[in-house]
Backbone bond lengths (Angstrom), bond angles and torsions (degrees), N, CA, C in turn:
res aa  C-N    CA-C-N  psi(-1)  N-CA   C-N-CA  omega(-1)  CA-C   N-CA-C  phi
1 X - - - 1.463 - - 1.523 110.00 -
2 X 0.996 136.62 145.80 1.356 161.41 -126.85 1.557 97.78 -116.43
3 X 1.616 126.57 105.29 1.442 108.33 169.24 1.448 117.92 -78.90
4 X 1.029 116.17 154.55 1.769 115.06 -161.70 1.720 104.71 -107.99
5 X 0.696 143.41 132.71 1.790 140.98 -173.30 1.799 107.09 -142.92
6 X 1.073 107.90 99.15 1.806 120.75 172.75 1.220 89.06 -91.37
7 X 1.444 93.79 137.04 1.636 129.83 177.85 1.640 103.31 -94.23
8 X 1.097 147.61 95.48 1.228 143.50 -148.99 2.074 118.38 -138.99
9 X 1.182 116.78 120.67 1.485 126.63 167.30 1.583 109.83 -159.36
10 X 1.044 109.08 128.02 1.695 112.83 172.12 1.373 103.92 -78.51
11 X 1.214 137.22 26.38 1.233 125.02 156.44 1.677 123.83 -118.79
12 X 1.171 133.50 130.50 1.274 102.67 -163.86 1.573 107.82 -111.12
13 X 1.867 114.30 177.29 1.230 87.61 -147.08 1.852 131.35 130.66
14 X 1.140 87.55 -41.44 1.122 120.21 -153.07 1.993 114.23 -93.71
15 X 1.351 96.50 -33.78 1.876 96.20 165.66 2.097 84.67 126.15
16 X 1.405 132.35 -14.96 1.218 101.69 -174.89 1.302 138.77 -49.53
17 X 1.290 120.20 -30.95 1.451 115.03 176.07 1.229 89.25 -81.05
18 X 1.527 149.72 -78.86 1.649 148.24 -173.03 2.143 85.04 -4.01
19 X 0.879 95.63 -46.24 2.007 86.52 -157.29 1.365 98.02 -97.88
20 X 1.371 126.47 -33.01 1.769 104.74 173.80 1.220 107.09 -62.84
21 X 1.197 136.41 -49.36 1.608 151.57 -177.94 1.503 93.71 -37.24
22 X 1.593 115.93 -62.36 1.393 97.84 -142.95 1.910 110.00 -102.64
23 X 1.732 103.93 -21.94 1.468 117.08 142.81 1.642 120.75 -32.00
24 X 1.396 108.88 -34.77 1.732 105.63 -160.77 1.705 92.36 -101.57
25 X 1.153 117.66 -23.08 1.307 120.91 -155.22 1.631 100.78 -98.04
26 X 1.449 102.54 -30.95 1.868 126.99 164.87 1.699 104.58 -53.23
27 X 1.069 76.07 -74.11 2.015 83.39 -176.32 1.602 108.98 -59.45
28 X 1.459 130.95 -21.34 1.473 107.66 179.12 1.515 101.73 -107.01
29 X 0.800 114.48 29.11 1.723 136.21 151.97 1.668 92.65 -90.13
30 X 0.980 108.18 -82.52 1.807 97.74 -149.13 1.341 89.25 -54.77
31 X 1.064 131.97 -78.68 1.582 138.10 -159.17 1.425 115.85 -11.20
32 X 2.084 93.83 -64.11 1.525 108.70 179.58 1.787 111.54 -72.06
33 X 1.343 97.81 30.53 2.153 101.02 177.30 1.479 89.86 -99.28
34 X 1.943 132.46 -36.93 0.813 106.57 -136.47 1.791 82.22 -114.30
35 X 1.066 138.42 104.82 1.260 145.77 168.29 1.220 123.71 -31.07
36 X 1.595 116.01 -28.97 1.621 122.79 -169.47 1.782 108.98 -102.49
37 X 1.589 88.67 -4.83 1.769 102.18 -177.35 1.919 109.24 -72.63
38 X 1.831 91.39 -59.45 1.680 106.18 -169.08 1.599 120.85 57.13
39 X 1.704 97.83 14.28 0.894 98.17 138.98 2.148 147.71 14.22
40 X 1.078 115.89 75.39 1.078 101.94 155.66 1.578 158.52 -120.14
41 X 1.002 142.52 -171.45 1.590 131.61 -169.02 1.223 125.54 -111.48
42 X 1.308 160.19 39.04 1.984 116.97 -171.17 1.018 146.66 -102.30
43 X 0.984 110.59 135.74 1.566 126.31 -179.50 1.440 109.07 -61.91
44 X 1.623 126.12 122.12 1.461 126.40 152.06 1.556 115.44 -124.52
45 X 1.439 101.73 120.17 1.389 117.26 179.12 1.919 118.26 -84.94
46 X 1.616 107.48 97.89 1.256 93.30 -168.23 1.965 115.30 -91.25
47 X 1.721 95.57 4.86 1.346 110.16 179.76 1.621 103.45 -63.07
48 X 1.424 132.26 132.43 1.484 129.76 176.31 1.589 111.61 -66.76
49 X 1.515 116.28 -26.62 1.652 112.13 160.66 1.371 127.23 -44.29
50 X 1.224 111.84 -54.88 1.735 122.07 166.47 1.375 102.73 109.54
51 X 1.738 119.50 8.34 1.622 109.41 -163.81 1.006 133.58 -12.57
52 X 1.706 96.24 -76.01 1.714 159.66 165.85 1.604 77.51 -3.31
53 X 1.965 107.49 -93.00 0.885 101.15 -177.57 1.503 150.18 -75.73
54 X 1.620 121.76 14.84 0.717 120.02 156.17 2.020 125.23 -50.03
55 X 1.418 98.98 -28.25 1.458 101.94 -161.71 1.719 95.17 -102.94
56 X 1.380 120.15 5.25 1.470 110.82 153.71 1.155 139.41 -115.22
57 X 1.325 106.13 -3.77 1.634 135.55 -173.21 1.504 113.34 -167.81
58 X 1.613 120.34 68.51 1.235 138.14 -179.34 1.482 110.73 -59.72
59 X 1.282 118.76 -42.67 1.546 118.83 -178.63 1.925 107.85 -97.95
60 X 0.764 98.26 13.52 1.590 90.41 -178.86 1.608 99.61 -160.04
61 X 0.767 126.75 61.47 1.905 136.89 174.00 1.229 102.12 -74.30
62 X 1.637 104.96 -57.77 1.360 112.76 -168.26 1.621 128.89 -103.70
63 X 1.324 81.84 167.31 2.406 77.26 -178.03 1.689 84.80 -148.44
64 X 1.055 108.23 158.73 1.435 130.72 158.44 1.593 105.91 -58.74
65 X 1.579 90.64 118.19 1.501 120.74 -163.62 1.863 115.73 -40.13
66 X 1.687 107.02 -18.23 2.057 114.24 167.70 1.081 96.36 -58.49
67 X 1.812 125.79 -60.21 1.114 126.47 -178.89 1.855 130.27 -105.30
68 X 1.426 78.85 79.98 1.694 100.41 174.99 1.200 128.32 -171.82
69 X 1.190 144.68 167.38 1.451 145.34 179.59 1.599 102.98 -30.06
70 X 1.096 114.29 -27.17 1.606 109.28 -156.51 1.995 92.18 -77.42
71 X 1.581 120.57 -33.33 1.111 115.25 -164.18 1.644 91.26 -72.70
72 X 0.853 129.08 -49.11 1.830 130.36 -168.75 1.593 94.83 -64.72
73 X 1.052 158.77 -16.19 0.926 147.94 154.48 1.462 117.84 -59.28
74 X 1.582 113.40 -53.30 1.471 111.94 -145.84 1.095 103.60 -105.88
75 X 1.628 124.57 -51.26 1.407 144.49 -160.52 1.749 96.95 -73.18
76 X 1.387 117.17 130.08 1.414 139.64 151.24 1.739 120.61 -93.56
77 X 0.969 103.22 112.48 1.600 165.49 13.49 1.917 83.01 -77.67
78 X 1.551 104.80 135.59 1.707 94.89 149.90 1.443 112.89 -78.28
79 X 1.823 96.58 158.92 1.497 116.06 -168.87 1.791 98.48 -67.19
80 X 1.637 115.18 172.56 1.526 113.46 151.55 0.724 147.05 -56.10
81 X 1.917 141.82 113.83 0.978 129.17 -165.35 1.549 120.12 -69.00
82 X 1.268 106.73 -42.89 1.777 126.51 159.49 1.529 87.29 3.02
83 X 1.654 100.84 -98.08 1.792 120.25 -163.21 1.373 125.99 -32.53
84 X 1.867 104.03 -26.56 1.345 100.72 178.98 1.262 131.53 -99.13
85 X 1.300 105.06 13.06 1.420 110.33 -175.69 1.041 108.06 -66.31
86 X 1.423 109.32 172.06 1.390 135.49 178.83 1.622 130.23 -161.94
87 X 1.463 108.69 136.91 1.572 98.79 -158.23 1.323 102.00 -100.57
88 X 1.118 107.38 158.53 1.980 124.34 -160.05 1.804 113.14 -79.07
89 X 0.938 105.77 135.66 1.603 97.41 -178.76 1.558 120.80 -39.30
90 X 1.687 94.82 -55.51 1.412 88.58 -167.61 1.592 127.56 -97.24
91 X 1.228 100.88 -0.05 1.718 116.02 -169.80 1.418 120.18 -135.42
92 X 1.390 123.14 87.15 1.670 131.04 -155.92 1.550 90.91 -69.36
93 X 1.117 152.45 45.30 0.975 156.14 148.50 1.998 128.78 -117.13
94 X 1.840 94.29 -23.07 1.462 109.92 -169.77 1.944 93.46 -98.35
95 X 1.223 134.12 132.20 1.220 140.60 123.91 1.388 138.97 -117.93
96 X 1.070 112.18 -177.30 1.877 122.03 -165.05 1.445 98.79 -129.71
97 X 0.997 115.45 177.80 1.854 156.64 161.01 1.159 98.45 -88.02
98 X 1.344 149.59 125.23 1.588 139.21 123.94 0.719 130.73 -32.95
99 X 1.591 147.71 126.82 1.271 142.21 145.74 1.600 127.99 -94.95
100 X 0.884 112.03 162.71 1.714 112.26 162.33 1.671 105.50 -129.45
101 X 1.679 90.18 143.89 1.801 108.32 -179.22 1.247 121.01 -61.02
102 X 1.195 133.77 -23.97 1.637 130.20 -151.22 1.641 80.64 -117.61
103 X 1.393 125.48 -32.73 1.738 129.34 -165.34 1.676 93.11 -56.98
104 X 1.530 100.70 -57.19 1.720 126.28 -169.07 1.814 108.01 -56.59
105 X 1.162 114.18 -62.68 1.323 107.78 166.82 1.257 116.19 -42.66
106 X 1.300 109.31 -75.03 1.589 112.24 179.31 2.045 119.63 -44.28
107 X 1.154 106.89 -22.20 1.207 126.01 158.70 1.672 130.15 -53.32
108 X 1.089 109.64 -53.62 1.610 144.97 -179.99 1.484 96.77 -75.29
109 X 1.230 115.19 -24.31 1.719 104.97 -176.19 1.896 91.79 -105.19
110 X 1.116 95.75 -40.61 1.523 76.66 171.09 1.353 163.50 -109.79
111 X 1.538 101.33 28.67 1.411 138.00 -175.00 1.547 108.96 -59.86
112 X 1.871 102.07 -58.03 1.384 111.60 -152.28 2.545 98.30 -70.78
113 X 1.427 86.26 -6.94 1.453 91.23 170.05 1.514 129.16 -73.10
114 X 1.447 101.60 -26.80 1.860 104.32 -172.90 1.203 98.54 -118.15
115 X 2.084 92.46 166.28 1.344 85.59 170.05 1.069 157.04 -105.62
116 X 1.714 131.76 -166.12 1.519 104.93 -179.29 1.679 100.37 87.92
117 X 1.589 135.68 -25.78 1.326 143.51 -165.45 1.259 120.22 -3.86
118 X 1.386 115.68 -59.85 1.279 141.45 -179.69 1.579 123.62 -57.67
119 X 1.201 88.41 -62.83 1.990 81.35 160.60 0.960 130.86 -137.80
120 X 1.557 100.37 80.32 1.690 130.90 168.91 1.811 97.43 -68.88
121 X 1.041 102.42 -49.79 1.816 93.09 -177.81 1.400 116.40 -79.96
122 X 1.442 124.53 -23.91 1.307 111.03 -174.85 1.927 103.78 -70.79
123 X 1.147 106.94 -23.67 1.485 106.93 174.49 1.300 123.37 -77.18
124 X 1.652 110.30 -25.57 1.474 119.18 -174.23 1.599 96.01 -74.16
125 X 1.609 112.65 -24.63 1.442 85.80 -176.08 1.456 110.07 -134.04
126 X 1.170 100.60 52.76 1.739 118.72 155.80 1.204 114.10 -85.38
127 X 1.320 132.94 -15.12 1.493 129.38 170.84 1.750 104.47 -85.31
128 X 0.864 113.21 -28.95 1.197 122.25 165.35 1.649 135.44 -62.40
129 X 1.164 118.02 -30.03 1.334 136.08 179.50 1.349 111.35 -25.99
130 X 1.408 96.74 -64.56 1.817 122.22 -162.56 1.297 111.20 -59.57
131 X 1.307 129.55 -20.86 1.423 126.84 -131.19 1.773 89.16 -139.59
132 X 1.294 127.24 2.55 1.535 133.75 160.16 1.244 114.33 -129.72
133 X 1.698 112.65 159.74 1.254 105.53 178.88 1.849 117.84 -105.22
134 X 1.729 94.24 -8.36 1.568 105.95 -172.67 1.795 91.63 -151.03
135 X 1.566 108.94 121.35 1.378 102.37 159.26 1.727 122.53 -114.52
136 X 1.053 140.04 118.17 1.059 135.44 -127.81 1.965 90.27 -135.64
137 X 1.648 114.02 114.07 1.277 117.50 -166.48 1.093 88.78 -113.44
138 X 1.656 122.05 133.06 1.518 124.57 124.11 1.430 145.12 -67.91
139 X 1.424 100.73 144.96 1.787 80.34 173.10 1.468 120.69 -135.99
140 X 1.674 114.99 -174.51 1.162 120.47 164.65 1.431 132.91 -30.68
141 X 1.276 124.73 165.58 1.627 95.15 166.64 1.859 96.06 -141.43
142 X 1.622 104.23 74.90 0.847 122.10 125.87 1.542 120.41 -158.43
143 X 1.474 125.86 -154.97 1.668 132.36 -178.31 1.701 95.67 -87.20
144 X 1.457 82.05 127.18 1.832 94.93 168.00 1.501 98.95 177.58
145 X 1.632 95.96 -167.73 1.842 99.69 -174.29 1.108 105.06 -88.67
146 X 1.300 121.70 -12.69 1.842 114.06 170.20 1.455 120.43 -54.44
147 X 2.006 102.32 -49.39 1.399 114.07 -179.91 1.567 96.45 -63.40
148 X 1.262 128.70 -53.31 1.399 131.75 -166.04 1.394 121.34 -30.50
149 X 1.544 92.04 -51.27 1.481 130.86 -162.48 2.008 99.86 -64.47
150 X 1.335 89.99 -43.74 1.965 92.85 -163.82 1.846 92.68 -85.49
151 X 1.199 140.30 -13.64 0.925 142.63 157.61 1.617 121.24 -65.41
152 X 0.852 120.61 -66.28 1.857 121.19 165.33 1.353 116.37 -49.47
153 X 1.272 116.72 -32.63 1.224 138.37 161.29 1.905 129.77 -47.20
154 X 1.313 83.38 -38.59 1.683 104.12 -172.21 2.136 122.76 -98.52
155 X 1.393 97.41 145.65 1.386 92.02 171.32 1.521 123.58 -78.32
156 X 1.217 100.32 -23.91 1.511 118.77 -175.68 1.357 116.04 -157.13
157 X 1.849 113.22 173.34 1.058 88.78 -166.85 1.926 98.40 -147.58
158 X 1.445 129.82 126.05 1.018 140.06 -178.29 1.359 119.51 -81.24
159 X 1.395 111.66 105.39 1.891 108.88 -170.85 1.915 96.79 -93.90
160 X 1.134 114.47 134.85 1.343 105.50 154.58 1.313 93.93 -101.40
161 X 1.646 103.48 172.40 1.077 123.88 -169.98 1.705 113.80 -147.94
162 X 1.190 121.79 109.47 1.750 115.54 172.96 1.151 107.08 -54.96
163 X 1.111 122.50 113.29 1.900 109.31 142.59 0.760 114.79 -55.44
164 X 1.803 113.71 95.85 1.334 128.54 145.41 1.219 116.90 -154.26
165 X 1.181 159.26 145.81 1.423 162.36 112.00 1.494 111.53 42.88
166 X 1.298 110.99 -67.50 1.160 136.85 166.57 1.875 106.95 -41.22
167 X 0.906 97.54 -88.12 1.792 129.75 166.85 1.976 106.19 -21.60
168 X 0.983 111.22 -39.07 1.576 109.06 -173.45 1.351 69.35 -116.25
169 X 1.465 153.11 -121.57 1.421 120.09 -117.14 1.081 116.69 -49.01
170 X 1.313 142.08 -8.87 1.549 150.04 170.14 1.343 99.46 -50.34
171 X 1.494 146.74 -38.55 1.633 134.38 -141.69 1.600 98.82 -99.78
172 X 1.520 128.07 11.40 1.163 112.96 -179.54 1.557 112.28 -58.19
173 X 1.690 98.10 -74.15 1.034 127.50 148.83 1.646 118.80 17.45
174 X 1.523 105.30 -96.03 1.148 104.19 147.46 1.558 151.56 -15.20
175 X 1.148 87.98 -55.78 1.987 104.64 -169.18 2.061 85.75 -88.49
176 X 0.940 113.59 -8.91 1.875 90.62 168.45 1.180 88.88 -95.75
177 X 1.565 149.68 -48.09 1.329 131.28 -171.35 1.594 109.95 -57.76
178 X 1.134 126.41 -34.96 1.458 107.88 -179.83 1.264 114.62 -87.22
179 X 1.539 131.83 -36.77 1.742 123.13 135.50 1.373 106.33 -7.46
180 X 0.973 129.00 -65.51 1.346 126.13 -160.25 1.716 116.93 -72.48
181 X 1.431 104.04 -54.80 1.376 110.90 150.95 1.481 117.94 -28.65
182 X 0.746 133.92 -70.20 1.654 140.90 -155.35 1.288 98.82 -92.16
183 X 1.390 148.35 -39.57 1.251 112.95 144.48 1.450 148.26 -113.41
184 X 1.470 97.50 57.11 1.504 108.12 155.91 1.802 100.08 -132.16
185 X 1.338 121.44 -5.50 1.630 100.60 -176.12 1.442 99.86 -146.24
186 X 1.345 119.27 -21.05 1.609 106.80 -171.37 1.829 108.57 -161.82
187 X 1.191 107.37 96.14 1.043 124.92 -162.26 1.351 122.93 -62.24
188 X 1.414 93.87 -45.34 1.264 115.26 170.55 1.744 130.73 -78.70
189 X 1.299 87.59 1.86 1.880 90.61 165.70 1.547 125.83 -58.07
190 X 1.704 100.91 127.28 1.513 76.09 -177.37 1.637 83.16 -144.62
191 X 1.705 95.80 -170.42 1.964 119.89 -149.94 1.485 78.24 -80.53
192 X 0.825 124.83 174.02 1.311 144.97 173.00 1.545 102.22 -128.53
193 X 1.251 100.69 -57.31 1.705 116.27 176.82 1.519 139.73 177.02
194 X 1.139 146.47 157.45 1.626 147.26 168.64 1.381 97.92 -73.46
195 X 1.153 118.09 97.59 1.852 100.92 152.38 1.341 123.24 -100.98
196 X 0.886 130.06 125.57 1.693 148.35 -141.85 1.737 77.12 -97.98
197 X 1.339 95.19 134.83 2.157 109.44 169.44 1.049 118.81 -160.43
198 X 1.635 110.27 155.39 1.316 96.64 -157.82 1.551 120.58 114.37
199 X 1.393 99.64 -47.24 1.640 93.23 -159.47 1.379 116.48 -80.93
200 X 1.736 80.11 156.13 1.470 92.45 -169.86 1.520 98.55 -122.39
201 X 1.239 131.40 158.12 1.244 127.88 -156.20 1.366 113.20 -112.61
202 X 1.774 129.78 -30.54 0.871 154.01 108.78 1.786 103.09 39.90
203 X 1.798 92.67 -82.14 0.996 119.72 175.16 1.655 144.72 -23.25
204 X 0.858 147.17 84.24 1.535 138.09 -141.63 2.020 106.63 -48.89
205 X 1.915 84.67 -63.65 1.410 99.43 168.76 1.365 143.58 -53.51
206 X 1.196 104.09 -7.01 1.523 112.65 -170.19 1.700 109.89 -94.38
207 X 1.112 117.89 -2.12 1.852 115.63 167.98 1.534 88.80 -101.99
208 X 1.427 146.47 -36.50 1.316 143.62 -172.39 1.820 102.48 -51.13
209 X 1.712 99.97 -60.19 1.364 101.56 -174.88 1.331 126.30 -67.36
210 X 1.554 108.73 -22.11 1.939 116.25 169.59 1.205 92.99 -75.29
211 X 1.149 156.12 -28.44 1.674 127.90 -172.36 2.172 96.06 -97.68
212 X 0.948 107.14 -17.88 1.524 104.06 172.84 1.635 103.95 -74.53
213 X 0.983 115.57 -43.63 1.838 124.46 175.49 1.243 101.72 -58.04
214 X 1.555 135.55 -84.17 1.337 135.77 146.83 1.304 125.72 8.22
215 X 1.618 133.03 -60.33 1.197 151.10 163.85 1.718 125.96 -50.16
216 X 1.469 96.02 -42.50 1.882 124.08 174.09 1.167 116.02 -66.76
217 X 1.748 105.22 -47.30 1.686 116.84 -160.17 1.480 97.50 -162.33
218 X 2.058 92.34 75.52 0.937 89.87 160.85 2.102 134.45 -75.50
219 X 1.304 106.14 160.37 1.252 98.68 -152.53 1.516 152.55 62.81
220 X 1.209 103.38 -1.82 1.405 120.87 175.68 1.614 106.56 -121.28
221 X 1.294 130.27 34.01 0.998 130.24 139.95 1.216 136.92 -82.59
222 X 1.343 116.40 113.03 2.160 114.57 -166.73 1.805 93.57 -79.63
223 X 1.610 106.62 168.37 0.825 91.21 -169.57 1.883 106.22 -89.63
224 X 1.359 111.11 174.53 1.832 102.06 -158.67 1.559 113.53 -79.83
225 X 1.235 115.76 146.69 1.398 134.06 161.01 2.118 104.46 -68.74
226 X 1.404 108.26 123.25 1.124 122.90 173.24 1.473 110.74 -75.05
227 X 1.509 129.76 167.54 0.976 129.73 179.14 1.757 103.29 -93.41
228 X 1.227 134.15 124.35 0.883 129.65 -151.77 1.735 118.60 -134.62
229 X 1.592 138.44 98.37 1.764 115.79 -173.48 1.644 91.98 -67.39
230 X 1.416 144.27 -3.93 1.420 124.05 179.32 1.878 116.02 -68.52
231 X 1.763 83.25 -31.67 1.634 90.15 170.48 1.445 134.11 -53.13
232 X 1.592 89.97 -56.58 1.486 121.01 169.65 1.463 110.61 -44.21
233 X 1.066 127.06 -59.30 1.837 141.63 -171.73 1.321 106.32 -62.36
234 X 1.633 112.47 -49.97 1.588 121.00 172.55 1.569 100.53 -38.13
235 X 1.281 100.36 -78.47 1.707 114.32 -161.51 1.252 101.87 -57.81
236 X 1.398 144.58 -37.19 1.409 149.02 160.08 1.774 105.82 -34.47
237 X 1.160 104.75 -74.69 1.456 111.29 173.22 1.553 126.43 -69.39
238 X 1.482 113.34 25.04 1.393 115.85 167.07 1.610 103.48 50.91
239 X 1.690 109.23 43.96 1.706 91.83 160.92 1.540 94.61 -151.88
240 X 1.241 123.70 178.48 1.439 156.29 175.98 1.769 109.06 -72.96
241 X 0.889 109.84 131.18 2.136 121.17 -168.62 1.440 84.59 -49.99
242 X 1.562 121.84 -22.46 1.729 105.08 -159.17 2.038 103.43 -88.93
243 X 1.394 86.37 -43.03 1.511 86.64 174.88 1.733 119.42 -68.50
244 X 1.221 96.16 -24.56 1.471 90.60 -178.97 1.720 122.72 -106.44
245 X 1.261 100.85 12.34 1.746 111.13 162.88 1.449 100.37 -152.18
246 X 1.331 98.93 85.29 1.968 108.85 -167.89 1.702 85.66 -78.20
247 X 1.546 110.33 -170.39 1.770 117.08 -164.91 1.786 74.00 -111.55
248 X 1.047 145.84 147.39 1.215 161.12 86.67 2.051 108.47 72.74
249 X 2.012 75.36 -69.77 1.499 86.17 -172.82 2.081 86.33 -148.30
250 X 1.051 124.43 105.00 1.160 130.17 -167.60 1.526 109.87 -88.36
251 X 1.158 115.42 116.05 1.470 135.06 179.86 1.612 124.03 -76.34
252 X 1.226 124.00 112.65 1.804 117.58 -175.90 1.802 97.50 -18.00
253 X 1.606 109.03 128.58 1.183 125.40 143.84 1.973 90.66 84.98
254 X 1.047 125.43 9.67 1.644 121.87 -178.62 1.507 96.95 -87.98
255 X 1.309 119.07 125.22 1.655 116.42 158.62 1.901 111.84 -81.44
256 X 1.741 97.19 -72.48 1.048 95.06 -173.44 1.274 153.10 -68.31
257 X 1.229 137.89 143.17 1.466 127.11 153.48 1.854 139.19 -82.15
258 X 1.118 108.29 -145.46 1.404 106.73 175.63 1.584 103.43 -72.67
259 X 1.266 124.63 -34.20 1.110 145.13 179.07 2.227 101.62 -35.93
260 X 1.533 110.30 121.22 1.166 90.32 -155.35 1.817 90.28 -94.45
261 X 1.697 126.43 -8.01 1.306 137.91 167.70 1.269 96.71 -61.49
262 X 1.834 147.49 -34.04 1.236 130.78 -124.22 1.805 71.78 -123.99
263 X 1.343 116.73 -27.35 1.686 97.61 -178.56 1.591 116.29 -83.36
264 X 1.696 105.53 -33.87 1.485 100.48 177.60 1.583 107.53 -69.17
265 X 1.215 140.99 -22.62 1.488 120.72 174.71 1.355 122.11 -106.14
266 X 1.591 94.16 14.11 1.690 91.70 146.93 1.560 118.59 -104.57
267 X 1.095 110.37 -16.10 2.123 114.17 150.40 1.591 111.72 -55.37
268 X 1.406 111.53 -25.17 1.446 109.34 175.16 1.874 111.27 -76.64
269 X 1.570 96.64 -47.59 1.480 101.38 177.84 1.337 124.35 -70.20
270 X 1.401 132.44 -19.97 1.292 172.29 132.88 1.761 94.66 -21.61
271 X 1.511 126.53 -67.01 1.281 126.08 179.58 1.600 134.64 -64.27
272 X 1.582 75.67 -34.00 1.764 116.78 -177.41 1.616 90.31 -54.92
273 X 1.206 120.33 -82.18 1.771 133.45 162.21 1.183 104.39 1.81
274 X 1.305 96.04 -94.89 1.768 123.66 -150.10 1.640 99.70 -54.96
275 X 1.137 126.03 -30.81 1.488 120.99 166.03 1.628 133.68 -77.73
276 X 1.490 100.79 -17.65 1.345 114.36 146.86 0.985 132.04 -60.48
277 X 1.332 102.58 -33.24 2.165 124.94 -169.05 2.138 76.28 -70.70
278 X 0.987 83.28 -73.64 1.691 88.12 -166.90 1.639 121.89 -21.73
279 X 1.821 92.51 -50.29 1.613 81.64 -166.18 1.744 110.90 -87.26
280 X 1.676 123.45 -0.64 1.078 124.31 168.47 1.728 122.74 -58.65
């Protein structure tokens, strides 16, 4: 069965797709190291932009809204997810869901109308379970049934966080929506972690706000995403920090390079693991 991990902040801004992108793209790297695993990945983008997938499937993100995320949302019975897959540019092991933009909006307005609202996706991707080993959702970045949706949906749940002022009083917000989650649909949802992004060190405030993060949640701080133009260029060029600052000469199961973005989110994928190892 497939552990599920939503990338989650109602503020946007903030690095979530930067980390679903490169989390999903992390893990079907390691997976595809271990040959006897077969390992697989998917990515579902519940943001109506499609970022996410812009940077895994640049020429084919989208499908006509019957066949795309938008039908597993809306349509009763939803269609198969099986049929709609699609495999990722750069990693024959990583795929997505399609979406379309105007399907997704129009989606978001019309969720809170039917029923069941809430977990239209955790059902769309119960047929799915079996057949990945990590599904890794992005979302919106604000409160609605989309965010709702990738939350009920999920085993856990990955907050980034800006270092800034701004950035941590932002997570109230949040933490009553997943309160809420867990007890009316999934009880068992839990943090996965704070990952601090963004930072720049430079910065006066930015060691103030890691020991204020630290202080909030203790132990559930991952360690931080730097502010990075390698990031920027990645996502510019429609690929993953791994594809686009490969190591030299890349060794079974190596993510990183010199690249110091491409080593901290393979310490993320690295964690991602070892807590899987755990709950097997």
């Amino acid at each position: 069965m497939a552990i599920t991990l939503t990338i989650a902040n109602e503020k946007g801004g903030v690095g979530k797709t930067t980390t679903a992108v490169n989390l999903a793209a992390g893990l079907a790297l390691a997976l595809g190291a271990d040959p006897t695993s077969g390992g697989r990945v998917l990515l579902v983008d519940m943001d109506p932009q499609g970022h996410a997938l812009l940077a895994v499937g640049y020429e084919q993100w989208q499908a006509p809204a019957p066949q795309s995320l938008v039908a597993l949302l809306t349509e009763t019975p939803p269609p198969s997810p099986q049929r709609m897959l699609r495999q990722a540019s750069h990693h024959a092991n990583l795929f997505f869901l399609p979406s379309n933009r105007d399907g997704m909006v129009e989606a978001a307005r019309t969720l809170p109308t039917l029923m069941a609202n809430e977990t239209r996706l955790a059902r769309a991707l119960a047929g799915l379970q079996k057949d990945f080993d990590f599904i890794i959702i992005d979302t919106p970045p604000n409160t609605g049934d989309l965010l709702v949706n990738a939350l009920v949906a999920a085993d856990s749940v990955i907050i980034p966080v800006e270092t800034s002022y701004l950035g941590v009083s932002g997570l109230r917000e949040l933490q009553r929506t997943i309160e809420q989650v867990r007890a009316h649909f999934r009880p068992q949802l839990g943090v996965f972690g704070y990952l601090p992004t963004l930072v720049e060190e430079v910065r006066a405030e930015a060691q103030e706000i890691m020991t204020e993060l630290e202080k909030r949640y203790p132990r559930q701080v991952l360690p931080p995403i730097h502010k990075s133009s390698d990031l920027a260029y990645a996502h510019s060029s429609h690929m993953d920090i791994f594809t686009y600052r490969p190591p030299r000469q890349r060794s079974p199961g190596q993510l990183s390079s010199s690249s110091r973005a491409s080593q901290e989110y393979a310490r993320l994928v690295e964690l991602v693991l070892a807590a899987a190892r755990r709950k097997k």
